[in-house]
Backbone and ligand atoms as CSV (ligand in chain L), in Angstrom:
chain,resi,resn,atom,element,x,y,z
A,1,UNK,N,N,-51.527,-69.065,-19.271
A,1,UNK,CA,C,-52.878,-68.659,-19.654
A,1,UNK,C,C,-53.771,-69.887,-19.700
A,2,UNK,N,N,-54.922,-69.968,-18.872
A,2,UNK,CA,C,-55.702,-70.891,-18.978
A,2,UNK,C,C,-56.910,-70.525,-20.211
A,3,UNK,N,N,-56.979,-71.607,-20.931
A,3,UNK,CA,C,-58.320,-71.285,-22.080
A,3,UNK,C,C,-59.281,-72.441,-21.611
A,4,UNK,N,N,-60.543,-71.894,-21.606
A,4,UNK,CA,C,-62.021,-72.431,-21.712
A,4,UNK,C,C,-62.278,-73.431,-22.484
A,5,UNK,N,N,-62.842,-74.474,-22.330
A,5,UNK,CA,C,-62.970,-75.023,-23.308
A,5,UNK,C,C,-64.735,-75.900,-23.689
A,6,UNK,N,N,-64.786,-75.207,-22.658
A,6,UNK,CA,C,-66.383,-75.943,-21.868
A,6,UNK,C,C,-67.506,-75.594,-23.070
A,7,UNK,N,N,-67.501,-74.501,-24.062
A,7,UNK,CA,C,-68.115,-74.566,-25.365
A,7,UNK,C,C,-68.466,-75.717,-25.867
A,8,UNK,N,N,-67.358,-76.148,-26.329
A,8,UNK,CA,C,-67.063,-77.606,-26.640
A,8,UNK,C,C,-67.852,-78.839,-26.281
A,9,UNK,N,N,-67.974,-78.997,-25.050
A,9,UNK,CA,C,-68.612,-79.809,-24.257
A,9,UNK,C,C,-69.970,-79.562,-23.845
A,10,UNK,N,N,-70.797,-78.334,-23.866
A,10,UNK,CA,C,-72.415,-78.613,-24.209
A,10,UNK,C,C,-73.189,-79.291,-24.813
A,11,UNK,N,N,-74.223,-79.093,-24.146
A,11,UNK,CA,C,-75.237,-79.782,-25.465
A,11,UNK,C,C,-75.159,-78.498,-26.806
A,12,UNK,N,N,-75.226,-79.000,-27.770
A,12,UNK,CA,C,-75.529,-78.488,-28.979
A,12,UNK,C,C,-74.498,-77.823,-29.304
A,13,UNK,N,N,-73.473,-78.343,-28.746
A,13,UNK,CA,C,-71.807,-77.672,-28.754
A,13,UNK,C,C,-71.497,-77.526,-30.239
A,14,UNK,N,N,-70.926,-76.663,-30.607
A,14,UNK,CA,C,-70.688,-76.261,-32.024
A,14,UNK,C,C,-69.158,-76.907,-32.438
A,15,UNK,N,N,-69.016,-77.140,-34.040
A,15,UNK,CA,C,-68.438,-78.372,-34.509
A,15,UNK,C,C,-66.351,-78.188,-33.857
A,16,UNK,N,N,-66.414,-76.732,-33.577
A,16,UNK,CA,C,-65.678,-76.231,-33.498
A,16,UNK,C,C,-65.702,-75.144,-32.028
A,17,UNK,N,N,-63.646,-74.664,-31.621
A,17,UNK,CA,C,-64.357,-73.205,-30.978
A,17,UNK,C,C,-62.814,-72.141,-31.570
A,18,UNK,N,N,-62.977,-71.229,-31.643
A,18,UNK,CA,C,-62.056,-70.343,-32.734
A,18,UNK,C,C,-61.820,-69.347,-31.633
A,19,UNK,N,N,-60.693,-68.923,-30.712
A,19,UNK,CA,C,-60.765,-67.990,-30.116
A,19,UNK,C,C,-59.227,-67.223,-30.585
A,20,UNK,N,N,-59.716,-65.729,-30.561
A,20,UNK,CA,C,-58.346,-64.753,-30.526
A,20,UNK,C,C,-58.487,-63.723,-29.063
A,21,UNK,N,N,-57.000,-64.012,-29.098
A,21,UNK,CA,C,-56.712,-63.490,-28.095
A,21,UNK,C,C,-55.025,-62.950,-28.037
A,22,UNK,N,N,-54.922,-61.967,-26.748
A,22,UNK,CA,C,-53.227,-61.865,-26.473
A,22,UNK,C,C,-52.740,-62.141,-24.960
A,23,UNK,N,N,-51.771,-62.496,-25.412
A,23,UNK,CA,C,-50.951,-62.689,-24.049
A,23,UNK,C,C,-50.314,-61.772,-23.709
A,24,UNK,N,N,-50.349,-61.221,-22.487
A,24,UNK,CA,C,-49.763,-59.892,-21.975
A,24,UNK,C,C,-47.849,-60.717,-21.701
A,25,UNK,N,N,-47.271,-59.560,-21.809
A,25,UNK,CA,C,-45.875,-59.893,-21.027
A,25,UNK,C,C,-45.874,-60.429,-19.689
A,26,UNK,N,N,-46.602,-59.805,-18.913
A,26,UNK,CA,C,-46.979,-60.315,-17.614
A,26,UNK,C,C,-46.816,-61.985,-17.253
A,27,UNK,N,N,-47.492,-62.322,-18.342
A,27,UNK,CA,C,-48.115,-63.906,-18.346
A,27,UNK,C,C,-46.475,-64.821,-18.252
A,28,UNK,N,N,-45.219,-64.135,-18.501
A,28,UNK,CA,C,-43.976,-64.558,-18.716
A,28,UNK,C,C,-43.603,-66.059,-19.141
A,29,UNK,N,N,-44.153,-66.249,-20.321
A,29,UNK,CA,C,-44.171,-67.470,-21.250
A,29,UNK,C,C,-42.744,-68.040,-21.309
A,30,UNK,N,N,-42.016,-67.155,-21.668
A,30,UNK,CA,C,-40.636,-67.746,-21.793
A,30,UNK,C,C,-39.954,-67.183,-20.265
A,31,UNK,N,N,-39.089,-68.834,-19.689
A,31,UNK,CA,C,-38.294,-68.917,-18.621
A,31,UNK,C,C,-37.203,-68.037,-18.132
A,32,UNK,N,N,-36.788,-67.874,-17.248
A,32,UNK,CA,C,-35.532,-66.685,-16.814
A,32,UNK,C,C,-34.373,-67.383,-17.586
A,33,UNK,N,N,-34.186,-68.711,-18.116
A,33,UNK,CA,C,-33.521,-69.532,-18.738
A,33,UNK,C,C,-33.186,-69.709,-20.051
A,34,UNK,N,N,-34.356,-69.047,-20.358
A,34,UNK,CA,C,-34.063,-68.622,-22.155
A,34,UNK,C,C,-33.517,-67.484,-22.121
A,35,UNK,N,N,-32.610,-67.251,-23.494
A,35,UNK,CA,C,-32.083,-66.244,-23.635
A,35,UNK,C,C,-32.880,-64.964,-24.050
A,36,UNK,N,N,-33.873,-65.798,-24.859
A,36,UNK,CA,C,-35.044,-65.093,-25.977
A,36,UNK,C,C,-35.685,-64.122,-24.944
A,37,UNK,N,N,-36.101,-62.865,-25.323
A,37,UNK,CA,C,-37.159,-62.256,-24.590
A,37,UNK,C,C,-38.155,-61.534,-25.226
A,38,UNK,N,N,-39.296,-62.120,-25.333
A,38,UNK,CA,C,-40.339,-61.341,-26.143
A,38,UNK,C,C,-40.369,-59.966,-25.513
A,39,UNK,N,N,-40.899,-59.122,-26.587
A,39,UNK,CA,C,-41.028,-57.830,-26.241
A,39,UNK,C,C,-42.539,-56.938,-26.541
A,40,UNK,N,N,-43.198,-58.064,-26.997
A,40,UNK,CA,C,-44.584,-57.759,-27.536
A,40,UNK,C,C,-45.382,-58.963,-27.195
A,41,UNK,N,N,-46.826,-58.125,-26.856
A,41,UNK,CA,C,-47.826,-59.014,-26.424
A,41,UNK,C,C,-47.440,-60.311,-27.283
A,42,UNK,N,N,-48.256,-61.510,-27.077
A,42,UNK,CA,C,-48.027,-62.458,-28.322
A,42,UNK,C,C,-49.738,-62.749,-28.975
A,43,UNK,N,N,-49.985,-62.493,-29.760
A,43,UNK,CA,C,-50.860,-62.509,-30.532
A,43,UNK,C,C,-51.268,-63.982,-30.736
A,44,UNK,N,N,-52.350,-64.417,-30.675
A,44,UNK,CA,C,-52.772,-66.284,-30.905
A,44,UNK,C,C,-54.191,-65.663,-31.229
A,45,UNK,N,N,-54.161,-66.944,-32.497
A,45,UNK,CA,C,-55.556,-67.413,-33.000
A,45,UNK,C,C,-55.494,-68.607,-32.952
A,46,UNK,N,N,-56.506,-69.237,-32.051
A,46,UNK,CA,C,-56.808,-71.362,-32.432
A,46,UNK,C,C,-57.935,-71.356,-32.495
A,47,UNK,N,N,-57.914,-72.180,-33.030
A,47,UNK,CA,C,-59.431,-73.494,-33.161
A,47,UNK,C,C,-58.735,-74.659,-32.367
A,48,UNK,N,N,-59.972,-75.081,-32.084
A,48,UNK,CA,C,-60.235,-76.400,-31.170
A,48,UNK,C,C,-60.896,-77.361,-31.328
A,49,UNK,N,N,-60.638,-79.242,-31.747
A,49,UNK,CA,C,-61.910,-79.426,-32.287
A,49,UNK,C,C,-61.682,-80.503,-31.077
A,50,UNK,N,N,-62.760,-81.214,-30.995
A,50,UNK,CA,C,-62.990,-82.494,-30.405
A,50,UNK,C,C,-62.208,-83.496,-30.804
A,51,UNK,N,N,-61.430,-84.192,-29.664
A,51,UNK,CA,C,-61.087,-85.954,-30.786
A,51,UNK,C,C,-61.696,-86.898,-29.844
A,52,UNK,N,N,-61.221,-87.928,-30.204
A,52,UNK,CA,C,-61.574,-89.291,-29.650
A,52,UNK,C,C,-61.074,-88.936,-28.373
A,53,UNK,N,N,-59.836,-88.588,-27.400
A,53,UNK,CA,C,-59.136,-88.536,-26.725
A,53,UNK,C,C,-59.190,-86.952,-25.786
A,54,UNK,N,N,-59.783,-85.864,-26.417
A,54,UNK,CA,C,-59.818,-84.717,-25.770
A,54,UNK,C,C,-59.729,-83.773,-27.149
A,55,UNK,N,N,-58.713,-83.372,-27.096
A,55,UNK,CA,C,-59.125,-81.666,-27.681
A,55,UNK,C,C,-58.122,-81.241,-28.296
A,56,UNK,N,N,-57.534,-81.401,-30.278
A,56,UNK,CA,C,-56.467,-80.640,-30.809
A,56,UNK,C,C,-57.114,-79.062,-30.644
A,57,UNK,N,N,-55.773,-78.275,-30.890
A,57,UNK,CA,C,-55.725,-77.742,-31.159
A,57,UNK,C,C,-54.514,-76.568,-32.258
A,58,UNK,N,N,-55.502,-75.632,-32.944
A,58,UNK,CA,C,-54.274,-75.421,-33.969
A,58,UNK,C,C,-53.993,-73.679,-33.675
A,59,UNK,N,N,-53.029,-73.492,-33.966
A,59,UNK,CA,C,-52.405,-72.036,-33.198
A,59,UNK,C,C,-51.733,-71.144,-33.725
A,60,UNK,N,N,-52.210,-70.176,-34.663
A,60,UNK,CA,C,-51.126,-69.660,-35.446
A,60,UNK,C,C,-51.002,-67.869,-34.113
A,61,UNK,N,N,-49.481,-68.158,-34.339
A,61,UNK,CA,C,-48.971,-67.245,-32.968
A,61,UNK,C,C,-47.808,-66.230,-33.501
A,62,UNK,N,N,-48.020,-64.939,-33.195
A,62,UNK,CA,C,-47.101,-63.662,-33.454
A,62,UNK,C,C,-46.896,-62.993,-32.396
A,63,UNK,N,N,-45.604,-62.258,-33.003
A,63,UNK,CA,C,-45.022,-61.174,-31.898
A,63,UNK,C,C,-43.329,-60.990,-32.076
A,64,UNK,N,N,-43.236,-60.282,-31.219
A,64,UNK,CA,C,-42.214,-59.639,-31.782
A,64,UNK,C,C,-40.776,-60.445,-30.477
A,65,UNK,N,N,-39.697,-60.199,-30.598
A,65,UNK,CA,C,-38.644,-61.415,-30.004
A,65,UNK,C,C,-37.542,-61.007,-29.904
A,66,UNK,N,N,-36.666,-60.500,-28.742
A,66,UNK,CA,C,-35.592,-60.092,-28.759
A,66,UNK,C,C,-34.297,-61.510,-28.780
A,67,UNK,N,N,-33.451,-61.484,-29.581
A,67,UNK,CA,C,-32.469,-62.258,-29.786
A,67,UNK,C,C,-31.029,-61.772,-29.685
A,68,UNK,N,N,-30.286,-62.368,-29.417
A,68,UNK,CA,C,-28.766,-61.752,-29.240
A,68,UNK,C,C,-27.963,-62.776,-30.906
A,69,UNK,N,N,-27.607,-61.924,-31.437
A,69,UNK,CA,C,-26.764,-62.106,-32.739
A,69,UNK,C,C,-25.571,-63.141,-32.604
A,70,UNK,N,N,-25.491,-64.171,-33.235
A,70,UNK,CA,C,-24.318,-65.067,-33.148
A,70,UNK,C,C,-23.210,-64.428,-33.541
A,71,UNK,N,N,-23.169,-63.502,-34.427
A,71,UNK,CA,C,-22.075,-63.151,-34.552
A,71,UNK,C,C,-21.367,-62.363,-34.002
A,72,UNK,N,N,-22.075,-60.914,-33.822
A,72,UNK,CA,C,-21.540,-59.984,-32.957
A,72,UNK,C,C,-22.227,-60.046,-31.406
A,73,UNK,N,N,-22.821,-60.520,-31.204
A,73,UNK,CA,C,-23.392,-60.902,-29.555
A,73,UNK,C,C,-24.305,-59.661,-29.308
A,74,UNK,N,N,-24.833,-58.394,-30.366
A,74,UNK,CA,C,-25.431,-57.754,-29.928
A,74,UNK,C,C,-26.924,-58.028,-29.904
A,75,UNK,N,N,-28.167,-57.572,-29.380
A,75,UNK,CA,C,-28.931,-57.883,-29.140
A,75,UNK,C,C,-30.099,-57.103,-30.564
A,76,UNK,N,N,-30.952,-58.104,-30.419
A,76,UNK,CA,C,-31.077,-57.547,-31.971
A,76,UNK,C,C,-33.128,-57.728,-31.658
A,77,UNK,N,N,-34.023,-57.192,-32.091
A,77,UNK,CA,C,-35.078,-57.794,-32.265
A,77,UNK,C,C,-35.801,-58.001,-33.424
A,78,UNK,N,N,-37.006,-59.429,-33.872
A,78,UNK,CA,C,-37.040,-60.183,-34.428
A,78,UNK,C,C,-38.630,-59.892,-34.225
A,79,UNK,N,N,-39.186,-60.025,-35.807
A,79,UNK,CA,C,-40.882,-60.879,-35.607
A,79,UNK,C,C,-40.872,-62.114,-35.758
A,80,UNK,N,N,-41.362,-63.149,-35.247
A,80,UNK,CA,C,-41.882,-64.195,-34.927
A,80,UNK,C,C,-43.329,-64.704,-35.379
A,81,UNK,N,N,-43.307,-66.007,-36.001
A,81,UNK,CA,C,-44.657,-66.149,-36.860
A,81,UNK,C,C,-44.613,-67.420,-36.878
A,82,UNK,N,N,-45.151,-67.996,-36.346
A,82,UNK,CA,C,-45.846,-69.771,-36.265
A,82,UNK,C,C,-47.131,-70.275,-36.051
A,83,UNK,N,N,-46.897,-71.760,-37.232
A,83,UNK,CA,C,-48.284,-72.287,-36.693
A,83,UNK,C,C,-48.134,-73.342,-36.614
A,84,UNK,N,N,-48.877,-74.206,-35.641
A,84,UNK,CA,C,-48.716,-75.561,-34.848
A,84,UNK,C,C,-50.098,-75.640,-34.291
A,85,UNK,N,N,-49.736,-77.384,-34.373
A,85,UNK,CA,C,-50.946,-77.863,-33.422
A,85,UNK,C,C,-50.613,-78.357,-32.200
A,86,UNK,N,N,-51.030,-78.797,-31.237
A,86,UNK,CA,C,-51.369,-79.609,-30.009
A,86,UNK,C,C,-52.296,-80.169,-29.750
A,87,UNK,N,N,-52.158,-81.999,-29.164
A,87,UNK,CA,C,-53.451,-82.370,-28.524
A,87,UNK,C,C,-53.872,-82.411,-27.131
A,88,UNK,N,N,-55.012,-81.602,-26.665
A,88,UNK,CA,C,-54.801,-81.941,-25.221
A,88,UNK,C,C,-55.989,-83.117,-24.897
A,89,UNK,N,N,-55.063,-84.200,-24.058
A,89,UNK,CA,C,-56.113,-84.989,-23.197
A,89,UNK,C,C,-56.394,-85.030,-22.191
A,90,UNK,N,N,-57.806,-85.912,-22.242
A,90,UNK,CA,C,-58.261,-86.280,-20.449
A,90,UNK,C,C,-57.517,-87.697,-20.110
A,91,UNK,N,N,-57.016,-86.714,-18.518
A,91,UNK,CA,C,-56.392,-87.598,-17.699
A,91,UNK,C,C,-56.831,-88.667,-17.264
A,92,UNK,N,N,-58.034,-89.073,-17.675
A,92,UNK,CA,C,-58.916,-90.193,-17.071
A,92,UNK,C,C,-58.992,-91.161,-17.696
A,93,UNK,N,N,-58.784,-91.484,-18.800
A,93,UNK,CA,C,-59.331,-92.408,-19.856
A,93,UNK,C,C,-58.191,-93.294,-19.789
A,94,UNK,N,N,-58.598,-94.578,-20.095
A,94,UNK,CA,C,-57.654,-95.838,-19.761
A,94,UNK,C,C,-57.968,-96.400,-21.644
A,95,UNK,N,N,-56.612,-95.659,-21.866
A,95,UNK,CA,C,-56.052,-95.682,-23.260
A,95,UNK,C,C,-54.325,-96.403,-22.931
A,96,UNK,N,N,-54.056,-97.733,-23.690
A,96,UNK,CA,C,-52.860,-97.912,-23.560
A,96,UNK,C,C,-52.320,-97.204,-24.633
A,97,UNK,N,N,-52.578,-96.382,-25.565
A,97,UNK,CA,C,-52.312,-96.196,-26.965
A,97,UNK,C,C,-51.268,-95.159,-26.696
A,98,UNK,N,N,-49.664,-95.193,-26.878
A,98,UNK,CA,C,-48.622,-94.372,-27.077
A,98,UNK,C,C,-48.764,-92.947,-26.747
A,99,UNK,N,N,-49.430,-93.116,-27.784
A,99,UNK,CA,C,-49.368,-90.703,-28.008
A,99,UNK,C,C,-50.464,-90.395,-27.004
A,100,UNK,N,N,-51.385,-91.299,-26.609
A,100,UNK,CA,C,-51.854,-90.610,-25.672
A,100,UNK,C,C,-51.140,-90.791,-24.105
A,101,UNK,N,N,-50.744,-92.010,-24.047
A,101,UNK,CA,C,-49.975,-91.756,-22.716
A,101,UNK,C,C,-49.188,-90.887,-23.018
A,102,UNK,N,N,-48.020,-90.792,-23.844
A,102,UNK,CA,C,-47.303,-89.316,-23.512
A,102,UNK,C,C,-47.622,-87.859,-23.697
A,103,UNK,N,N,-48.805,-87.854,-24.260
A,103,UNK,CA,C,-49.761,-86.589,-23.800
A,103,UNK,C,C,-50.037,-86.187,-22.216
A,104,UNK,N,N,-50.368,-87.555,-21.976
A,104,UNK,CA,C,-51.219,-87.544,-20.334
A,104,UNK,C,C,-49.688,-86.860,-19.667
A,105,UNK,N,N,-48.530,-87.829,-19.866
A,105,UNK,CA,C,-47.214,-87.661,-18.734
A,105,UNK,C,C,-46.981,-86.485,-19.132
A,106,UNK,N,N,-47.011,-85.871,-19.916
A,106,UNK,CA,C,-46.364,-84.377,-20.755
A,106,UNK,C,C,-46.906,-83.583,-20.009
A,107,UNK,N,N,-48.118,-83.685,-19.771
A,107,UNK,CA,C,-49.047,-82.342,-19.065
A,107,UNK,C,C,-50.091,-81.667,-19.865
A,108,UNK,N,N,-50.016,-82.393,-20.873
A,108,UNK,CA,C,-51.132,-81.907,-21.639
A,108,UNK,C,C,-52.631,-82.105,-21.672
A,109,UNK,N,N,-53.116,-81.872,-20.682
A,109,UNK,CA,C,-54.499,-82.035,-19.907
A,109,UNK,C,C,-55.371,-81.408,-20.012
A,110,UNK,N,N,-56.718,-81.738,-20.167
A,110,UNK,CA,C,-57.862,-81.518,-20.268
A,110,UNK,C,C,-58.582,-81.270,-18.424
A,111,UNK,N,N,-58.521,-80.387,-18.064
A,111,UNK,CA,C,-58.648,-80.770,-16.077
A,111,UNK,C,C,-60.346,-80.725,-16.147
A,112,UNK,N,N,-61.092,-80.962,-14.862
A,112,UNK,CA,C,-61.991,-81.485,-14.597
A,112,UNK,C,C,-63.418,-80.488,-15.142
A,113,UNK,N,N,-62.841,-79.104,-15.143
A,113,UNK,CA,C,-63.473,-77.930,-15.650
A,113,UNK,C,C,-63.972,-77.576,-17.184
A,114,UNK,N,N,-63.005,-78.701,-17.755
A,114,UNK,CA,C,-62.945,-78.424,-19.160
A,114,UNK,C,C,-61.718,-77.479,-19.611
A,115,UNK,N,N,-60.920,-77.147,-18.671
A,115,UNK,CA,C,-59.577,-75.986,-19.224
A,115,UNK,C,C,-58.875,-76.514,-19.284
A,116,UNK,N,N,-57.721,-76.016,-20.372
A,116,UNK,CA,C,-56.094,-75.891,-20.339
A,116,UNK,C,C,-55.200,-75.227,-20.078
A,117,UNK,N,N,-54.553,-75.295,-19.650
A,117,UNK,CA,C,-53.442,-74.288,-19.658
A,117,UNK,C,C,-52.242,-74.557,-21.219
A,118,UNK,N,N,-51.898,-73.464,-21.629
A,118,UNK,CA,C,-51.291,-73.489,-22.482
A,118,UNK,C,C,-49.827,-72.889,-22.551
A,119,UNK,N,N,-49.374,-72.511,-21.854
A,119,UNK,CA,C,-48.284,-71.193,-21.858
A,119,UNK,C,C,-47.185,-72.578,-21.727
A,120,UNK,N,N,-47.402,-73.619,-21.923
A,120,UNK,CA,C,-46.079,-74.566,-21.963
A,120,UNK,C,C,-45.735,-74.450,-24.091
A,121,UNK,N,N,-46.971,-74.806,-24.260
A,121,UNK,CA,C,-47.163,-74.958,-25.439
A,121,UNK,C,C,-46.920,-73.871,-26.605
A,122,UNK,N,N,-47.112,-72.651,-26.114
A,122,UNK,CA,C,-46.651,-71.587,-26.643
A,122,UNK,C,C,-45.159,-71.377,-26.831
A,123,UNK,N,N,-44.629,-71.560,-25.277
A,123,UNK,CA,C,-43.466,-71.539,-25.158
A,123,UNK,C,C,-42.446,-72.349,-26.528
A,124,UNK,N,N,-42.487,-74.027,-26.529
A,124,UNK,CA,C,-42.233,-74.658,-27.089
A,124,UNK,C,C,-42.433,-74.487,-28.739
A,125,UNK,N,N,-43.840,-73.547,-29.138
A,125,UNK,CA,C,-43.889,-73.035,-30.281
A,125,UNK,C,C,-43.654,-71.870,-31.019
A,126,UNK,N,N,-42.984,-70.966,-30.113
A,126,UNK,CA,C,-42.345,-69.900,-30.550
A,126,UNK,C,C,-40.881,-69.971,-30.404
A,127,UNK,N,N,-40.181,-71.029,-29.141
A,127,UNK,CA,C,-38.630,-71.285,-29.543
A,127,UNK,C,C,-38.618,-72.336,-30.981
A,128,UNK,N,N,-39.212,-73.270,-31.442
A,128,UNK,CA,C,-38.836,-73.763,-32.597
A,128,UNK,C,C,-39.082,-72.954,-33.623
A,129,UNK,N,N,-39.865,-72.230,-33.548
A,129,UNK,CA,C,-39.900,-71.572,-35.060
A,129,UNK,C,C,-39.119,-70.320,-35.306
A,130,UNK,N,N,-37.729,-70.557,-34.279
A,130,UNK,CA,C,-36.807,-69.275,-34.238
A,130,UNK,C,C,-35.529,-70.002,-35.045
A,131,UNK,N,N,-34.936,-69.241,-35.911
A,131,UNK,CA,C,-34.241,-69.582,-36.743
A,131,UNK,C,C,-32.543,-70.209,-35.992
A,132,UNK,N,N,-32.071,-71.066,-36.907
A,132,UNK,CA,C,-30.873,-72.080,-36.054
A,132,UNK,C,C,-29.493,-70.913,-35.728
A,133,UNK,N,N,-29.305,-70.248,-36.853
A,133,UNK,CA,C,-28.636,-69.202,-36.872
A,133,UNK,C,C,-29.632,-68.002,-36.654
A,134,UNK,N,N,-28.655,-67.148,-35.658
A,134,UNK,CA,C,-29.835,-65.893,-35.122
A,134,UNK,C,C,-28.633,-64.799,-35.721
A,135,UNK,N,N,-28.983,-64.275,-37.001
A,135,UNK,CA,C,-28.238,-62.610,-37.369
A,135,UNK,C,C,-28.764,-61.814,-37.352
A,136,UNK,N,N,-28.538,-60.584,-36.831
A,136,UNK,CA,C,-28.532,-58.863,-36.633
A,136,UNK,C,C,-29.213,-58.807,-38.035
A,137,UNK,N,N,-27.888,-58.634,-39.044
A,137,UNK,CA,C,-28.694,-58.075,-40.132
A,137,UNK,C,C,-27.764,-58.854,-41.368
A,138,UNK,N,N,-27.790,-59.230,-42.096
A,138,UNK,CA,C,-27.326,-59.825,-43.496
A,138,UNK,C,C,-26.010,-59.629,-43.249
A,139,UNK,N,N,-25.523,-58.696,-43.584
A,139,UNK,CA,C,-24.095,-58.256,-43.439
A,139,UNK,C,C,-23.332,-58.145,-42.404
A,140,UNK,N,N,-23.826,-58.371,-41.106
A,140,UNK,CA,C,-22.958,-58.057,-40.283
A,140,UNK,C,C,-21.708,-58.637,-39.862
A,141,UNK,N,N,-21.185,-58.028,-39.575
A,141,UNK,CA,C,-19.332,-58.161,-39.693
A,141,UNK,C,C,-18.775,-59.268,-38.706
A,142,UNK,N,N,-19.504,-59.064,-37.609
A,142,UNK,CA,C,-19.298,-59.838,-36.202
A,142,UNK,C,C,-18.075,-59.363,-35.355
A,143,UNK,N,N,-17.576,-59.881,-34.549
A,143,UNK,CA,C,-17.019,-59.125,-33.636
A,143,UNK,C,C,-16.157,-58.669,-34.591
A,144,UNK,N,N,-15.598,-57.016,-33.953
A,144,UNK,CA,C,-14.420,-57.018,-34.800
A,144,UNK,C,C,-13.307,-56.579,-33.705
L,1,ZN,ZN,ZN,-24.757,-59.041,-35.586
């Protein structure tokens, strides 16, 4: 999903930009490689502010998450609820400063339009905020 960001960058651009939105399944955020498979749109609210460097942003993200059970291997589904930030920069700026070079190499870019793409970032913020142990239900027995 590419987001706009060109608000931002007007004259009389406001201090902030707050957008909600969903991601269709379509958009296929998570890889043929994960096990995980969402099963519901994914729900995002961010703000966006300006930095020195390009553009945080903060992301609180829902939806719903199919998981397979460590114990009994059956497939189980899960709501999902995180919030995180990201910074995206411009590729242009001749910054030796750490976090922004590994912003730039990461892919986290600001492109010439003013957009981002984000569906890396999503990705990465809905597998961490999935629990280390994945159970069915409290009790379950596991294989028997
Ligand atoms: Zn189970």
């Amino acid at each position: 999903m590419t987001i706009d960001l060109q608000p931002l960058f007007q004259k009389k651009a406001p201090s902030f930009l707050e957008l909600e939105f969903q991601i269709p399944l379509t958009e296929k955020i998570l890889s043929e490689l994960d096990s995980e498979k969402l099963t519901t749109p994914i729900k995002v609210k961010a703000i966006f502010k300006k930095t020195k460097e390009g553009v945080l942003g903060e992301f609180d993200v829902e939806g719903k998450i199919q998981l397979t059970c460590d114990r009994c291997l059956d497939e189980f589904e899960k709501d999902y609820y995180t919030h995180f930030s990201q910074e995206f920069v411009f590729p242009f700026l001749d910054f030796s400063d750490n976090v922004y070079m590994e912003l730039r190499d990461e892919g986290y870019i600001i492109n010439e339009k003013n957009q981002i793409e984000i569906n890396e970032t999503l990705r990465q913020g809905i597998l961490t905020s999935l629990p280390m142990k994945k159970i069915c239900k409290e009790e379950c027995q596991g294989l028997i």
